[in-house]
KOLVEXVO-960774 format. One record per residue: residue in one letter; y negated, z, x of N, C-alpha, C, CB in turn. Coordinates in steps of 0.1 Angstrom, whole numbers. Atoms other than C-alpha are relative to their C-alpha. Glycine has a CB too. Layout:
- A/Y/Z/X/Y/Z/X/Y/Z/X/Y/Z/X
...
//
This chain:
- X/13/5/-6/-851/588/888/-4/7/12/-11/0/-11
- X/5/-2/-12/-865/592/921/-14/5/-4/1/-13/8
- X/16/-2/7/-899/608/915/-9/-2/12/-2/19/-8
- X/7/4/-16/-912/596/957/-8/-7/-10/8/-9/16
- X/9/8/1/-945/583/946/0/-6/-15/2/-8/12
- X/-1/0/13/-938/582/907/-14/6/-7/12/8/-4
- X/6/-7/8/-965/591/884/1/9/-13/-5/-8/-2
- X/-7/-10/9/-959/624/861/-16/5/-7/11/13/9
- X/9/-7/5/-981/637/832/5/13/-4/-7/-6/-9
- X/-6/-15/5/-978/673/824/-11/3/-11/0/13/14
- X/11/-8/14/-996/689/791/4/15/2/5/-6/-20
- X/-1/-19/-4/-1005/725/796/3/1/14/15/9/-8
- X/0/-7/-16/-1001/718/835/-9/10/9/-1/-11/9
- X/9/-12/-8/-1029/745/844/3/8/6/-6/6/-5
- X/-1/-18/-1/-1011/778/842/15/-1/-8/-16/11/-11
- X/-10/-4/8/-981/795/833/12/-9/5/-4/-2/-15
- X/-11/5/0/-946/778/831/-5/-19/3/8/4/-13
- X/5/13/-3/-966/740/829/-9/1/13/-8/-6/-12
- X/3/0/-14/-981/749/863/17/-1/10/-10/16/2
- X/-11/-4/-8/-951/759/881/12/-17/-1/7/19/-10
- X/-6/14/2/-935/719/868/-8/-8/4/3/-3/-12
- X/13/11/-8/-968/705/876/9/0/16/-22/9/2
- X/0/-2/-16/-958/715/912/15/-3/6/-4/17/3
- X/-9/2/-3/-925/714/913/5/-18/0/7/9/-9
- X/4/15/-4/-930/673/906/-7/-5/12/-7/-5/-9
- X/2/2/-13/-951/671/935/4/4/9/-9/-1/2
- X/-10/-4/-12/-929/689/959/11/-10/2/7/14/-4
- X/-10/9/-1/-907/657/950/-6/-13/1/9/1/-9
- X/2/11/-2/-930/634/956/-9/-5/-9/11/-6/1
- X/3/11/11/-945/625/924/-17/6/1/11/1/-19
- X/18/-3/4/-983/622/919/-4/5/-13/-10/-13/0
- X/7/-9/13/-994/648/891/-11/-3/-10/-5/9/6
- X/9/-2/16/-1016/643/857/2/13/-3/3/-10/-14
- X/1/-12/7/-1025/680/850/-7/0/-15/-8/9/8
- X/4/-3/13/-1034/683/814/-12/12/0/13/5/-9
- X/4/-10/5/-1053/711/800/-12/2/-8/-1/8/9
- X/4/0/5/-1072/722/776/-18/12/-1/11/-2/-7
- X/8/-5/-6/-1092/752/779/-3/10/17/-2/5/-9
- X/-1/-7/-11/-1083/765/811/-2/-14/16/18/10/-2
- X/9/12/-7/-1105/743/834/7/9/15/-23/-1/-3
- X/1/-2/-17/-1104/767/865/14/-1/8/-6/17/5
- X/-16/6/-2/-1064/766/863/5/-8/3/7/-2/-5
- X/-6/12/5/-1062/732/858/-7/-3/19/-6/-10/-18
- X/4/4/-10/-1087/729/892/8/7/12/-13/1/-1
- X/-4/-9/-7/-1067/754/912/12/-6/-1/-2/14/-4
- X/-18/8/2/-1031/736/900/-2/-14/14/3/-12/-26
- X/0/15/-8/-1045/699/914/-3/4/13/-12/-11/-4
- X/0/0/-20/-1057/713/949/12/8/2/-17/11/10
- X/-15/-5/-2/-1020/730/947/5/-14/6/10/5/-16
- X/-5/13/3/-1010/694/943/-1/-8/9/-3/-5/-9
- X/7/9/-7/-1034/679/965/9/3/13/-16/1/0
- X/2/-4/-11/-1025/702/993/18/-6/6/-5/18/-1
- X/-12/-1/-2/-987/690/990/1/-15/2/9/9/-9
- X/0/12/-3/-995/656/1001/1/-11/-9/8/-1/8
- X/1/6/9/-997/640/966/-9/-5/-5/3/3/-6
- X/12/6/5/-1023/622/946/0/15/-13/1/-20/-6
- X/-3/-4/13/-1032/650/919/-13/2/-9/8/13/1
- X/14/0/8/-1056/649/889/0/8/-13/-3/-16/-4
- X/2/-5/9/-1067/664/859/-8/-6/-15/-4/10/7
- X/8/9/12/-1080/657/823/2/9/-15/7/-19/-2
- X/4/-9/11/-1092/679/795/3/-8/-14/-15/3/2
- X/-7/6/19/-1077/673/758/5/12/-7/16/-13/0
- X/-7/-5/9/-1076/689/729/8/-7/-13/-7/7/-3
- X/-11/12/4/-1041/678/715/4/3/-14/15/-1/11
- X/-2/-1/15/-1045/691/682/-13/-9/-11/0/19/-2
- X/6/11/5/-1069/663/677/9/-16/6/-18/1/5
- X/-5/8/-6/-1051/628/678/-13/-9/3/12/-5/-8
- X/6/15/-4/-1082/607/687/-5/5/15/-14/-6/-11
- X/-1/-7/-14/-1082/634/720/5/-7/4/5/12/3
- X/-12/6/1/-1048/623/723/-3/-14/5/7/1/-13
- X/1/13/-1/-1059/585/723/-8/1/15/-7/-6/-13
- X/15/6/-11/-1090/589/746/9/5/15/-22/12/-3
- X/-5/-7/-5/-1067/611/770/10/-12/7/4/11/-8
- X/-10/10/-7/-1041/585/775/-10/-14/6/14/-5/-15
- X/7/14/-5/-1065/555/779/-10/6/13/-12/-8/-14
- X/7/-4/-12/-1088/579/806/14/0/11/-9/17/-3
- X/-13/-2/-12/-1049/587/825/4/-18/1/18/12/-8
- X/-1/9/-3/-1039/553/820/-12/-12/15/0/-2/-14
- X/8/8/-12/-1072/534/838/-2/11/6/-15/-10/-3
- X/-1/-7/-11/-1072/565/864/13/-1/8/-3/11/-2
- X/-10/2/-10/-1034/564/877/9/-13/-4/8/13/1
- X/-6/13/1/-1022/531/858/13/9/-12/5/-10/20
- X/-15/-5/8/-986/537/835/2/12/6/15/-9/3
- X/-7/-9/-8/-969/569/839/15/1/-1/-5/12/-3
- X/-15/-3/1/-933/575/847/6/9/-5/5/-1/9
- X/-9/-14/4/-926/611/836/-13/3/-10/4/15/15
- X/6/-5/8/-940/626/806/4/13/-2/0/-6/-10
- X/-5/-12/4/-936/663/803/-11/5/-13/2/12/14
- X/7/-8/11/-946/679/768/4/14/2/3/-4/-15
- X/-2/-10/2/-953/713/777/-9/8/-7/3/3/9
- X/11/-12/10/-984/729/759/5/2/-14/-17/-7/-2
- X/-1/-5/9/-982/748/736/-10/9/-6/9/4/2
- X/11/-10/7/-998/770/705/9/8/-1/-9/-3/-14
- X/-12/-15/2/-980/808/703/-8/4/-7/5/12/11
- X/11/-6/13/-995/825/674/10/7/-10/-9/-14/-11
- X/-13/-10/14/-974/858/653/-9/-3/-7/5/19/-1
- X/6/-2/18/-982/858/615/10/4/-6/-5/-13/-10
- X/-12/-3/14/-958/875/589/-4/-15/-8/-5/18/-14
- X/2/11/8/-948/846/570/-4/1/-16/11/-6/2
- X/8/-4/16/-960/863/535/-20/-7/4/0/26/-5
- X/13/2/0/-996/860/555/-8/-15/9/-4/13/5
- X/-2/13/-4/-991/822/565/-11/-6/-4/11/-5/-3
- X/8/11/10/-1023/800/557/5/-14/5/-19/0/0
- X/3/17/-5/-1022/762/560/-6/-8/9/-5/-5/-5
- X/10/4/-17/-1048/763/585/12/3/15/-18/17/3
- X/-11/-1/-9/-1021/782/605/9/-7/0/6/8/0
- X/-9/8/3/-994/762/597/-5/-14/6/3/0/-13
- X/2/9/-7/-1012/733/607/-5/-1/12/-4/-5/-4
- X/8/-5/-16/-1028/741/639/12/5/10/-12/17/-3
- X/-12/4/-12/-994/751/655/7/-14/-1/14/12/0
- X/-4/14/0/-977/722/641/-6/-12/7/-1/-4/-12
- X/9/13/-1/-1005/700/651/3/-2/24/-24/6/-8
- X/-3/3/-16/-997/710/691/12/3/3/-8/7/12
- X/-15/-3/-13/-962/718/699/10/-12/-12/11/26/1
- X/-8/8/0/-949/692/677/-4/-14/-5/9/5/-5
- X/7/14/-2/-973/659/665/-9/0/10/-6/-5/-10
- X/-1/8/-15/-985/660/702/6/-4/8/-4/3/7
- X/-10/8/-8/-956/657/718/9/-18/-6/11/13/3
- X/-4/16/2/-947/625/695/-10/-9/2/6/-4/-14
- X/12/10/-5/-981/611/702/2/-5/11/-12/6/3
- X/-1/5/-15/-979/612/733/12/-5/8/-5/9/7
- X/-12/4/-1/-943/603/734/0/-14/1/7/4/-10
- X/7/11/4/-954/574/715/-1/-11/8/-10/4/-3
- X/10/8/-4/-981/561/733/10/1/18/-20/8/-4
- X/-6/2/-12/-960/565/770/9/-8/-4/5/12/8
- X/-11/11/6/-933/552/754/2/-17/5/-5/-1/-16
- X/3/15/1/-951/517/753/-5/-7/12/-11/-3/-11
- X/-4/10/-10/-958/514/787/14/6/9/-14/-4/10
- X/-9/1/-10/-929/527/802/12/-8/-7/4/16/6
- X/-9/13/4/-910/497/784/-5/-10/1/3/-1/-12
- X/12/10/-11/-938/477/800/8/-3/10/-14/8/7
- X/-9/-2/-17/-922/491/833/16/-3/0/-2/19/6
- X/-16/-1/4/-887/491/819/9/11/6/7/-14/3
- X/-2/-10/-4/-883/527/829/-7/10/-5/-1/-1/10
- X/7/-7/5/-891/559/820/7/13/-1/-5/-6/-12
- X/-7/-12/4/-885/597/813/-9/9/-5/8/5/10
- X/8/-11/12/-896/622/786/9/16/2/5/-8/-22
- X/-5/-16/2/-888/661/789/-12/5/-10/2/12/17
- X/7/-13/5/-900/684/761/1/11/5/4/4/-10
- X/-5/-14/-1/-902/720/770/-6/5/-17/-8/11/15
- X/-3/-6/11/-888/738/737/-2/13/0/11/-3/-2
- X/4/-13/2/-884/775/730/11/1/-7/-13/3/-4
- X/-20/-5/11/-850/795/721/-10/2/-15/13/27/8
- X/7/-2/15/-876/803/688/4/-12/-8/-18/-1/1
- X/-2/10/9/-865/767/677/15/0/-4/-4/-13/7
- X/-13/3/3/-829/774/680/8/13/-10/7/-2/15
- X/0/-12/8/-831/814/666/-9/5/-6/3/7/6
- X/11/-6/3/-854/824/639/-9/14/1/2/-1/-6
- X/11/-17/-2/-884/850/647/-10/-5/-11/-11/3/20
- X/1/2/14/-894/855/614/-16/11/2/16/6/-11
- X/10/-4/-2/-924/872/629/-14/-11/9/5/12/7
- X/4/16/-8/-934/837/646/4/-12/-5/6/-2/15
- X/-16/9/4/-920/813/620/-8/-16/0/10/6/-22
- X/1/15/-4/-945/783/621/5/-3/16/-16/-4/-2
- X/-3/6/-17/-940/782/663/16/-3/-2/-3/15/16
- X/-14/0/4/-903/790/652/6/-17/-2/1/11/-15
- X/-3/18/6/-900/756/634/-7/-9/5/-3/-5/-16
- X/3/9/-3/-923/738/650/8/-7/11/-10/2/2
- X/-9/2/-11/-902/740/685/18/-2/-11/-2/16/14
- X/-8/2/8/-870/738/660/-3/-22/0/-4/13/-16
- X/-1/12/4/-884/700/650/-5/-6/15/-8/-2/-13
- X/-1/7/-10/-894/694/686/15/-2/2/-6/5/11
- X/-9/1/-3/-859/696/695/6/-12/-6/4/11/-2
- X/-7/14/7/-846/670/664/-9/-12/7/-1/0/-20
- X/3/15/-5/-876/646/681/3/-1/13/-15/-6/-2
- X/-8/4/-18/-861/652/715/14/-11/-5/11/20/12
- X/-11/7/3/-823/638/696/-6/-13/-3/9/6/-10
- X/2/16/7/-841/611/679/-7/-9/9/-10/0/-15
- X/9/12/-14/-867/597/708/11/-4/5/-11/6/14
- X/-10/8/-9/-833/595/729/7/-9/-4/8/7/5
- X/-8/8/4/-816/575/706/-12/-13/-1/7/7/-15
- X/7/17/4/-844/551/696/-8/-6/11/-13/2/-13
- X/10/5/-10/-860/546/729/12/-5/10/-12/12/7
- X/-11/2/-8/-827/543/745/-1/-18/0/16/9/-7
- X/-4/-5/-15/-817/526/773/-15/1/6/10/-12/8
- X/2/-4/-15/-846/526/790/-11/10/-2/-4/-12/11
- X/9/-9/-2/-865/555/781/12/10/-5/-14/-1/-8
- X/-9/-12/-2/-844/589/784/-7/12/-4/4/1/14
- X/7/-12/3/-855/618/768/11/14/-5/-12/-5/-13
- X/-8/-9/-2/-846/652/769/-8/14/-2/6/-2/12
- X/3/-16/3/-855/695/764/9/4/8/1/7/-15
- X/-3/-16/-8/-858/725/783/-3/6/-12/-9/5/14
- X/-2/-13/10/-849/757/760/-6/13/8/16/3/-3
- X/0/-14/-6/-863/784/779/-1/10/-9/-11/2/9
- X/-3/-11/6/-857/818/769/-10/12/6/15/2/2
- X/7/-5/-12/-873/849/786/-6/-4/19/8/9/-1
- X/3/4/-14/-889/831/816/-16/2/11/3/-15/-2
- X/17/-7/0/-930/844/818/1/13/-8/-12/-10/-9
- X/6/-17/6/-941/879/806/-12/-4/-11/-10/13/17
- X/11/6/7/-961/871/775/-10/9/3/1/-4/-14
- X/6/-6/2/-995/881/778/-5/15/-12/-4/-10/2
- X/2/-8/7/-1002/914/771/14/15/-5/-4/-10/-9
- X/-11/-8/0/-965/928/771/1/7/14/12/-9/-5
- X/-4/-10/-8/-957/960/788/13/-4/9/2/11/-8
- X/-8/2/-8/-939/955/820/17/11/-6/-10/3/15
- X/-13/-9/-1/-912/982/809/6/-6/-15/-4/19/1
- X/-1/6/10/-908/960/775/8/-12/5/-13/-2/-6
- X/-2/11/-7/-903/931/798/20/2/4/-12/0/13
- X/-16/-7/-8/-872/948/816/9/2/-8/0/16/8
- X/-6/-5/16/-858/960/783/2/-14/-7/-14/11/-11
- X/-4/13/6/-859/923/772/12/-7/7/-11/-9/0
- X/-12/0/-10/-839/915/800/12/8/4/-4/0/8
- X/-9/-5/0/-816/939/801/11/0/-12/-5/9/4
- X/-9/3/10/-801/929/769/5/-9/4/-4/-1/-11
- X/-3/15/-2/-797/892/781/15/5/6/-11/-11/12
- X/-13/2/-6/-759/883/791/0/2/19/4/-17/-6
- X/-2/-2/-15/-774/883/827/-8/12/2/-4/-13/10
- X/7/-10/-3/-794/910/825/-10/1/10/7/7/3
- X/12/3/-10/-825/897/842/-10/-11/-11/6/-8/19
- X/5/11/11/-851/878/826/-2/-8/16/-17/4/-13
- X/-1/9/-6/-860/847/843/-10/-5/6/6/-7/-5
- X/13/2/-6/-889/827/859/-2/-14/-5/-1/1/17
- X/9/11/1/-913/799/854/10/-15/6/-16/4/9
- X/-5/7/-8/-897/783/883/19/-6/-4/-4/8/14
- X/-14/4/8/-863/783/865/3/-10/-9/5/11/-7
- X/1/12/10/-875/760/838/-2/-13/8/-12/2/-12
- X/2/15/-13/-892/736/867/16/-5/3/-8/8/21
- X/-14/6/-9/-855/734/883/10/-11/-18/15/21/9
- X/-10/7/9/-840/723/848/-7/-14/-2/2/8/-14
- X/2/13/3/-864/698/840/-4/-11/9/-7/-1/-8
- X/-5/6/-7/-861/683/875/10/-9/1/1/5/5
- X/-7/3/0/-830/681/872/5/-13/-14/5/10/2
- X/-2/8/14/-830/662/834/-4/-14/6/-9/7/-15
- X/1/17/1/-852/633/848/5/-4/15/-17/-7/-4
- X/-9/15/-8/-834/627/882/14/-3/2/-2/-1/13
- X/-10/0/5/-801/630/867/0/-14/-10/2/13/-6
- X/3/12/6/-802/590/854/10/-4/-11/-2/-10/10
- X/-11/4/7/-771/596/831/0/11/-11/13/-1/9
- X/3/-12/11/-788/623/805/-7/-3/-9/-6/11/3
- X/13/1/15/-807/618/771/7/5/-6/-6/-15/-8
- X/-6/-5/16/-806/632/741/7/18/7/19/-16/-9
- X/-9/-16/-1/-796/668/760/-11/10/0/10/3/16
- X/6/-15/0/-809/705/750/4/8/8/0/7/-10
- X/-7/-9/-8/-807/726/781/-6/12/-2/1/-4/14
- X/0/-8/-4/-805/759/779/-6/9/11/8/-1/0
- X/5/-5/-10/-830/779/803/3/18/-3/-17/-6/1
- X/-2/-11/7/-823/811/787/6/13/5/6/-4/-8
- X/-5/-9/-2/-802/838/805/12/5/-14/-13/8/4
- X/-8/-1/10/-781/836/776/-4/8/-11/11/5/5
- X/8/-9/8/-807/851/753/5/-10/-12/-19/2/3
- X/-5/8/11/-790/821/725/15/7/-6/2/-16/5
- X/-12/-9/3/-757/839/725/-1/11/-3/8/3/7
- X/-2/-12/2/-767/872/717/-11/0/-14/-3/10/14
- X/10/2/14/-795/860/687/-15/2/2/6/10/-11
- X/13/-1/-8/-823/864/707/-6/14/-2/-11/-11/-6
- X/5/-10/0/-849/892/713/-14/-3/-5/3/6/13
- X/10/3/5/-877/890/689/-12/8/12/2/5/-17
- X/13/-5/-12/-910/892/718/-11/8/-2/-7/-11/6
- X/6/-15/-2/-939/913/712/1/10/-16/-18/-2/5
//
């Protein structure tokens, strides 16, 4: 897909790794939907990023661990930029717990955003970009779904079952909706971790560097204007899957 003058929503586009994709879409052209939820000044600081790069770019507050957010969210993006052509699910909930001290509340509350929002809103794009008879879906995933951190084990499984609804959307939406995951691995410094912790995480990786924000942007560029991919889990990782990962803080 050509993304000149495409319409792309991003979730979690404020800050962080869903900033850095927000941007990297409008550097190609495409008119931006920033998501976000509580990070308002991010989200305003992302769109005049956006604006400034000769795009249309907008913003729209949702919290996606409510689905009637979800609803009002897509019908406010809808009558503001019309259908969208790119859907990126990138927000997310990160949250350690020993899994002896797991409640239900927890358990549902990550579940409820890193993996029945992104089929919501899968979903609901879904229906018009088969309207349009075109379309493209990227998750961003998390090596946590592919190696257990048993110190993170609802995020663990939640990104684990994003991954199976990345295989299954591509199959059931196929041909003309294409959907696909980014795996990133060490690619942001989680809040709060010691820079010399950081280095030390990386220096185990196969390449021995950890990676950047902007490293995940380039993959899931590449996924939706590559028009001969669905159904693929790429690898952002520095080869942090081959070695069994490096449990983070």
């Amino acid at each position: 897909m050509n993304l000149q003058g495409r319409v792309a929503l991003v979730t979690g586009g404020g800050k962080r790794v869903g900033r850095a994709i927000a941007l990297a879409l409008a550097a190609r052209g495409a008119n931006v939907v920033v998501h976000y939820h509580h990070s308002q000044s991010e989200a305003r600081e992302t769109t005049q990023a956006i604006s400034a790069l000769g795009v249309d770019g907008q913003r729209i507050q949702a919290d996606l661990s409510d689905p009637a957010e979800i609803n009002r969210m897509m019908f406010i993006v809808k009558d503001l930029v019309g259908p969208i052509d790119v859907l990126v699910n990138s927000a997310s909930a990160f949250q350690a717990k020993p899994v002896m001290e797991l409640s239900v509340e927890d358990w549902d509350a990550v579940m409820a955003v890193n993996l029945r929002a992104p089929f919501l809103l899968s979903q609901q794009s879904a229906r018009l970009m088969q309207e349009q008879g075109e379309g493209v879906i990227v998750n961003i995933a998390d090596i946590a779904g592919q190696v257990p951190w048993p110190r993170f084990p609802h995020h663990s499984v939640s990104k684990a079952g994003l991954i199976m609804l990345t295989r299954v959307l591509a199959k059931a939406l196929a041909p003309t909706i294409r959907v696909n995951a980014v795996v990133p691995g060490p690619t942001l410094k989680p809040d709060g971790m010691p820079d010399e912790r950081w280095e030390t995480l990386g220096d185990v990786l196969p390449l021995r560097r950890t990676g950047s924000p902007e490293n995940v942007a380039q993959a899931v560029l590449g996924l939706i204007e590559n028009d001969f991919v669905t159904g693929a889990i790429w690898n952002v990782d520095g080869g942090d899957s081959l070695v069994g990962s490096v449990d983070l803080l």
